[in-house]
C-alpha positions in Angstrom: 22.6 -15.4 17.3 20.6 -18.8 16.0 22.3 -20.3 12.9 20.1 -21.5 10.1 21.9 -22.9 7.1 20.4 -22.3 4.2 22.1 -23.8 0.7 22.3 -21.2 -2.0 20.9 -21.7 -5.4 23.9 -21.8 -7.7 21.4 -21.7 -11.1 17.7 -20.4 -11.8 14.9 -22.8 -11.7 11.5 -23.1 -13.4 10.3 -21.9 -10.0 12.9 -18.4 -9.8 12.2 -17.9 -13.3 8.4 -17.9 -12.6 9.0 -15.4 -9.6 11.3 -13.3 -11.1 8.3 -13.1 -14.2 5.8 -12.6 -11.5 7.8 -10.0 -9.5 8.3 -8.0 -12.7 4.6 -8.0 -13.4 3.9 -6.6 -10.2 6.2 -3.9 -10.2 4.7 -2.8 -13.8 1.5 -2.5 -12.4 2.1 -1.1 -9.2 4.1 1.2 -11.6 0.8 1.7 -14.1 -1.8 1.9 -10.8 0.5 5.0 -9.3 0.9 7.2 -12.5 -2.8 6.8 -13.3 -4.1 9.3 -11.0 -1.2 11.3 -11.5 -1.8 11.5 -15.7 -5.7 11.7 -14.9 -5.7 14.1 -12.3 -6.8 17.3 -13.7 -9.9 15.1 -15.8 -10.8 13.1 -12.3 -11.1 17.0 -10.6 -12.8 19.1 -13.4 -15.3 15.7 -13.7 -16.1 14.9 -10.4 -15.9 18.5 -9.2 -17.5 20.1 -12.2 -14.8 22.2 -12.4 -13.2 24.1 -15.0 -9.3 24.5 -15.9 -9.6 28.0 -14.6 -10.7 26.4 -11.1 -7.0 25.9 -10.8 -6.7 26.5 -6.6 -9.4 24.1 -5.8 -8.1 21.2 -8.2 -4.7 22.1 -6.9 -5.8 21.9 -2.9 -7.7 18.5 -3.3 -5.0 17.1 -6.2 -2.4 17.6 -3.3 -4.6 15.8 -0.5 -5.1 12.7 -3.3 -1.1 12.5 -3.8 0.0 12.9 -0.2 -2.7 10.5 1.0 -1.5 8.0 -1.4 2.1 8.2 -0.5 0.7 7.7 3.3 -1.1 4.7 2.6 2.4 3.1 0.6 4.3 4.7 3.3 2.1 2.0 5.7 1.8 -0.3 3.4 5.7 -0.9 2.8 6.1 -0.5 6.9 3.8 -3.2 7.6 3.7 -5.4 4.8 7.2 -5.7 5.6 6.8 -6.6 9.1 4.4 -8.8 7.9 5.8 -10.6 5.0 8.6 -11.6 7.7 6.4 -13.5 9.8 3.8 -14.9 7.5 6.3 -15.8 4.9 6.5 -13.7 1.1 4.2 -15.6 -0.8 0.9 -14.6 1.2 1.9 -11.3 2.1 2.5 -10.5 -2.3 -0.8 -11.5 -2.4 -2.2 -9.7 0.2 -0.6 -6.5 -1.5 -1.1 -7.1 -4.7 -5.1 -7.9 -4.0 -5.3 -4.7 -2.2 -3.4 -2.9 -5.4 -6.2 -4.2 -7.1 -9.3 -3.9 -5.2 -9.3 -0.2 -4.6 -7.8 0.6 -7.8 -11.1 -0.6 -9.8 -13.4 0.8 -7.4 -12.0 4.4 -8.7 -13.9 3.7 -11.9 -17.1 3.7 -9.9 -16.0 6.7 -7.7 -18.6 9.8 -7.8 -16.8 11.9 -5.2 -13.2 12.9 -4.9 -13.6 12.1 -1.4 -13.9 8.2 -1.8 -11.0 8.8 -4.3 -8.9 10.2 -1.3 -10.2 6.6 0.6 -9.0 4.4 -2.0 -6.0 5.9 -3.2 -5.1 5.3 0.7 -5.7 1.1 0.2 -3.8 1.5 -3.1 -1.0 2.5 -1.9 -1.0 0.4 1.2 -0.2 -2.9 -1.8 1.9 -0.8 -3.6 4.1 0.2 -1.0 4.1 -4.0 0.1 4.6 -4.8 -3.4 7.9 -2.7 -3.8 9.4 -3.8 -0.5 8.2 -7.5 -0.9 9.1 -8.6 -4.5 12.7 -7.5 -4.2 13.2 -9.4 -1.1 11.4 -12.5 -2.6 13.8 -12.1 -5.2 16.8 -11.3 -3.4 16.2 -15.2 -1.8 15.5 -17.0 -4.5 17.7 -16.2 -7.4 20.9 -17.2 -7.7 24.3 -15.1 -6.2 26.2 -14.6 -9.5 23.7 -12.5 -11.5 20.9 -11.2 -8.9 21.8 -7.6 -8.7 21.1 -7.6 -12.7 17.8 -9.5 -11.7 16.6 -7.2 -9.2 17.8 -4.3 -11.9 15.7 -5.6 -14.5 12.5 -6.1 -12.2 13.0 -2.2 -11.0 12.2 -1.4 -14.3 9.2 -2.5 -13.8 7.7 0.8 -12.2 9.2 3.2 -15.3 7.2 0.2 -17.8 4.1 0.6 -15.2 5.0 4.7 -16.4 4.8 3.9 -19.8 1.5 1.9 -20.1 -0.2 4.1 -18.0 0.2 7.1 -20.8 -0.5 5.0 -23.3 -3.7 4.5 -20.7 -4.4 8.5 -20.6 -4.2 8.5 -24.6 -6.8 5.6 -25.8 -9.6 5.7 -22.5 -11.2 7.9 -20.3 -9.8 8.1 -16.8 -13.2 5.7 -15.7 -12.0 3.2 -18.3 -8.5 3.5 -17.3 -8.9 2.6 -13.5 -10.8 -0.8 -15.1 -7.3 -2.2 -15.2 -7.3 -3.0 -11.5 -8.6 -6.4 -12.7 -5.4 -7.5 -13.4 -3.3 -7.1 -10.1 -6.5 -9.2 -8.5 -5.9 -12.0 -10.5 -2.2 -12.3 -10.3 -2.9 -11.9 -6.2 -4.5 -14.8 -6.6 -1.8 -16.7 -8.8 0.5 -15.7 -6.3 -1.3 -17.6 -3.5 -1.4 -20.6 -5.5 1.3 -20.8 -7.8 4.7 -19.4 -6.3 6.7 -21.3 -4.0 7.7 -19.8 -0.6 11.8 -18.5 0.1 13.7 -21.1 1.6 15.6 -19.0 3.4 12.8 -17.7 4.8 11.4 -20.9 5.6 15.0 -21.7 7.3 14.7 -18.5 9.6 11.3 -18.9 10.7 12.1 -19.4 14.4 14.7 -16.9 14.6 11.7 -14.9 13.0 9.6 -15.3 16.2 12.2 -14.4 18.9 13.3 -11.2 17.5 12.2 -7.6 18.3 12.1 -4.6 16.8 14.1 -2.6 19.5 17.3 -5.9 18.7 16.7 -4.2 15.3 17.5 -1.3 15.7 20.5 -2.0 18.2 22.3 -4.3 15.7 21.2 -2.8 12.5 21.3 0.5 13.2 24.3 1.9 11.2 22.6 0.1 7.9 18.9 1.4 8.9 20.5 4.9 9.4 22.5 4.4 5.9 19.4 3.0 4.0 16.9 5.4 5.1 18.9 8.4 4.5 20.5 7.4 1.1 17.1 6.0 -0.5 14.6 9.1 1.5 16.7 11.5 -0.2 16.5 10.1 -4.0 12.6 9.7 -2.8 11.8 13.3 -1.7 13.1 14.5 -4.8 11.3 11.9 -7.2 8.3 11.8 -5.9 8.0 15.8 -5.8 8.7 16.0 -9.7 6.7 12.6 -10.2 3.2 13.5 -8.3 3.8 17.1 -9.9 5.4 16.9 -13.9 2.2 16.4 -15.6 0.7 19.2 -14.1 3.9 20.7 -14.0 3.5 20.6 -18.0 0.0 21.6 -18.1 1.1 25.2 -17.0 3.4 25.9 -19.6 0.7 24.8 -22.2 -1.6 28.1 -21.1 -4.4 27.6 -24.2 -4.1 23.8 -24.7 -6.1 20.7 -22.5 -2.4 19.6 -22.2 -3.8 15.6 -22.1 -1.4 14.4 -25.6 1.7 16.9 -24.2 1.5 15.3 -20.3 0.7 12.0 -21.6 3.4 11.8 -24.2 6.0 13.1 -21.4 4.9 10.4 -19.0 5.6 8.1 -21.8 8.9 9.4 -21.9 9.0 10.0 -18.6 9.1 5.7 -18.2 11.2 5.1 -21.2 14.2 7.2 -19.8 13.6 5.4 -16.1 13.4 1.8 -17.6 17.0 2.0 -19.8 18.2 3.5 -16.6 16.8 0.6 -14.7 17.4 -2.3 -16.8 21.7 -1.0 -17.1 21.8 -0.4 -13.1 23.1 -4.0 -12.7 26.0 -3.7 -15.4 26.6 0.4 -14.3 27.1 -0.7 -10.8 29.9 -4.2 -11.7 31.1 -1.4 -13.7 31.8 1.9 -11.4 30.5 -0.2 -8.0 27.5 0.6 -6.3 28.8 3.7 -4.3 30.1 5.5 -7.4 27.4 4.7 -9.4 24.7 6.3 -6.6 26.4 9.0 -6.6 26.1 9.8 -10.3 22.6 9.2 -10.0 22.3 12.3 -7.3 24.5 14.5 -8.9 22.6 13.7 -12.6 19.3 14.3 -11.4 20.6 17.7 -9.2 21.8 19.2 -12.4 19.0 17.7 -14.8 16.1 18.8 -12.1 18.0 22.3 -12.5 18.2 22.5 -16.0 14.4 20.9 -16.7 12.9 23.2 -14.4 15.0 26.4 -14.4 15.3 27.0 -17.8 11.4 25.9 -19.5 8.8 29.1 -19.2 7.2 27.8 -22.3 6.4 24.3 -23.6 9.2 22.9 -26.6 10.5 20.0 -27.8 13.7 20.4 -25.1 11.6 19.4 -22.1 11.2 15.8 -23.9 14.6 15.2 -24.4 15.3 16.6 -21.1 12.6 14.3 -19.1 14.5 11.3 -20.9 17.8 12.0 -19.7 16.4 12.8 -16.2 14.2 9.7 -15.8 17.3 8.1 -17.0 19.7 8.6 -13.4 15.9 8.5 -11.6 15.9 4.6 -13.3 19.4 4.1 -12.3 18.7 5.0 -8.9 15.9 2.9 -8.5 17.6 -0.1 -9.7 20.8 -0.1 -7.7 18.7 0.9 -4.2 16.5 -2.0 -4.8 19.3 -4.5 -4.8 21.8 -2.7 -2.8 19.1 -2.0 0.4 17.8 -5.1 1.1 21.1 -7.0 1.1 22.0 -4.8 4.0 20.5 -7.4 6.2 19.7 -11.0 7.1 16.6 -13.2 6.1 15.1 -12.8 9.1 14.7 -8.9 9.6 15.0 -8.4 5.9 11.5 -7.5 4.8 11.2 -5.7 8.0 14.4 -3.8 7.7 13.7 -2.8 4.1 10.5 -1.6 4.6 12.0 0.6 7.1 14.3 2.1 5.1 12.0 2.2 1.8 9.4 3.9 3.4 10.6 6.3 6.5 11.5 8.4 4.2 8.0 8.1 2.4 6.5 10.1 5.4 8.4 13.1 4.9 7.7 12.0 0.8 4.7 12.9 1.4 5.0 16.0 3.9 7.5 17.5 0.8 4.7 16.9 -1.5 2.0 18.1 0.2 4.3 21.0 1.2 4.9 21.8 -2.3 1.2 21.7 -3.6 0.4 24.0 -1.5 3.2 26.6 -2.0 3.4 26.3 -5.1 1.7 30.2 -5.1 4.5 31.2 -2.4 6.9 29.9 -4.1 5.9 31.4 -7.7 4.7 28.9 -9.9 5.2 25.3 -10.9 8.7 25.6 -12.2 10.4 27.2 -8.8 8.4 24.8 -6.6 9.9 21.8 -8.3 13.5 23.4 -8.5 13.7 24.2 -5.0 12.5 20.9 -3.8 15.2 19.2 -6.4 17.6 20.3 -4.0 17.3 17.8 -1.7 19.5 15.6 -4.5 21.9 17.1 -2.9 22.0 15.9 0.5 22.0 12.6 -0.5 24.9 13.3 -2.8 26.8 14.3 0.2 25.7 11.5 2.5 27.6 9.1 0.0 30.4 11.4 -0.2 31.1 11.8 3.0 29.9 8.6 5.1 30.2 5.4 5.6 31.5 3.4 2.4 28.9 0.2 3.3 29.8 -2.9 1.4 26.7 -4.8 1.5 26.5 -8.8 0.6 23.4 -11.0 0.9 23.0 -13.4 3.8 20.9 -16.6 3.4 21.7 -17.5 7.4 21.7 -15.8 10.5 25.1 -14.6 11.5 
């Protein structure tokens, strides 16, 4: 294999400091732009529907379609803007994402059927789902070895801020006023394209770029593919299924009640919990190790899913406390997979390869939450639906148990 040298930072510039800021920023609003329909969703339906709470099958049916199409358009997105990002370089593909995160997200405002909702939720996600697999490989590159698993920690908590803000959204503006805040991933797209300097190493690799194929890939990367997709589909099934599904989750235990400060205060807390849990994965994991601390994250969020959604028929005070200490291992998952995956692989396939293992899993993400829309009446309610598909913690618990103890260490040069 080609050998391309690349010198290692030993100390953050003006220039990593600027990405790292930049990187962070995108991650909070790709964080915002995916809770916002989740948190509006019952308002978007009764409006654009003229619907009533009581129409709860319909705005269920077409609530599922608007989350599962979403998670297939970041599904995509991550796939491809991966692929991409590795040949174009990371700069332009970031923008690309983060002007398509934009784009589509203000042209919700001026939506006036829940079908062109379905259409761009689908472009949304395709920049969301290139923003998450791009900005921690950009980062990966460019900051220096001795602290960039805390980096890449801190900028994961990006998403659970994005949570945050996006109640804080649902309390002060309608959901047409809410969506307005697309502006602002357009104009950092275009910051991006102007005022961030391209990865060296990626610069370095660039003709190993163009001589490799996806089927050498998966021959010599295989094991690590296999690893990553399994270890971060699992945490994703089960996130994704209680994230697309909480606030409505909430909204039917409160039976006489509009339910918009109750869901919107739990999102709120819902990001609080995943940001701490983010911002500590970098000091958890020099702490327990990376292995150890993943598998406290499955085993916490197996026993917190169970007791959050097994033992709540009516709305209290517990379920806050409870969401906090859930989001917390659901932040401290996200944080050490965001470092820990993409240093599984060389410059060259690394965007690629991370995207891959990001988002194969995001397909059957977005079967299990389709699935569990739409038995959630089979399944009895709500509470058993989420329970059931919390399970899936589980297998990823196991999978770190009982395979392969993976060791992964970034590499600026082709091996």
């Amino acid at each position: 294999m080609e050998n391309t040298h690349t010198t290692e930072p030993l100390h953050p510039t003006f220039s990593s400091w600027l990405i790292f800021s930049v990187c962070l920023l995108s991650n909070i609003l790709a964080g915002q732009v995916s809770t916002l329909m989740s948190v509006y969703l019952p308002t978007v339906l009764e409006s654009l529907l003229q619907a009533t709470p009581s129409d709860e099958a319909s705005i269920t049916l077409i609530g599922t379609y608007i989350t599962a199409i979403y998670l297939l358009g970041w599904t995509i997105g991550g796939f491809f803007c991966g692929l991409i990002s590795d040949r174009i370089g990371r700069v332009r593909s970031f923008a690309l994402s983060m002007g398509l995160l934009g784009l589509f997200t203000l042209l919700i405002s001026f939506a006036h059927t829940w079908e062109m909702i379905l259409v761009y939720r689908f472009l949304t996600g395709l920049g969301a789902g290139g923003i998450m697999v791009i900005s921690v490989t950009y980062l990966s590159e460019v900051w220096p070895k001795n602290s960039r698993n805390i980096m890449i920690g801190i900028v994961s908590i990006g998403f659970p801020i994005g949570i945050f803000s996006s109640g804080m959204v649902n309390l002060l503006s309608e959901w047409r006023e809410g969506f307005l805040f697309g502006t602002i991933p357009l104009v950092l797209a275009i910051f991006a394209l102007f005022g961030l300097k391209e990865s060296e190493p990626w610069k370095q690799s660039k003709t190993f770029i163009s001589k490799i194929s996806s089927l050498e890939l998966v021959k010599q990367y295989r094991a690590e593919l296999l690893h990553g997709t399994v270890i971060f589909g699992t945490m994703l099934i089960g996130l994704w299924a209680v994230f697309s599904w909480f606030p409505t989750w909430v909204q039917s235990l409160l039976q006489h009640n509009d339910g918009q400060k109750e869901r919107g205060f739990a999102m709120m807390l819902f990001g609080v919990g995943g940001l701490i849990g983010g911002f500590s994965s970098g000091w958890i994991s020099k702490s327990l190790g990376v292995r150890q601390s993943m598998m406290l994250c499955f085993g916490g969020c197996t026993i917190m899913a169970a007791l959050l959604f097994g033992s709540n028929s009516t709305f209290s005070w517990l379920i806050y406390a409870e969401t906090v200490i859930l989001a917390l291992f659901f932040g401290l998952s996200q944080g050490l997979l965001s470092f820990y995956i993409p240093q599984l692989f060389p410059t060259a396939i690394r965007a690629g390869a991370t995207g891959f293992c990001f988002n194969l899993g995001r397909i059957f993400t977005t079967f299990a939450v389709f699935s569990l829309g739409a038995l959630v009446d089979t399944l009895g309610g709500y509470s058993n639906a989420l329970l059931i598909f919390s399970l899936v913690f589980v297998l990823g618990f196991l999978k770190l148990f009982f395979g392969q103890n993976f060791k992964p260490e970034i590499r600026l040069s082709q091996d």
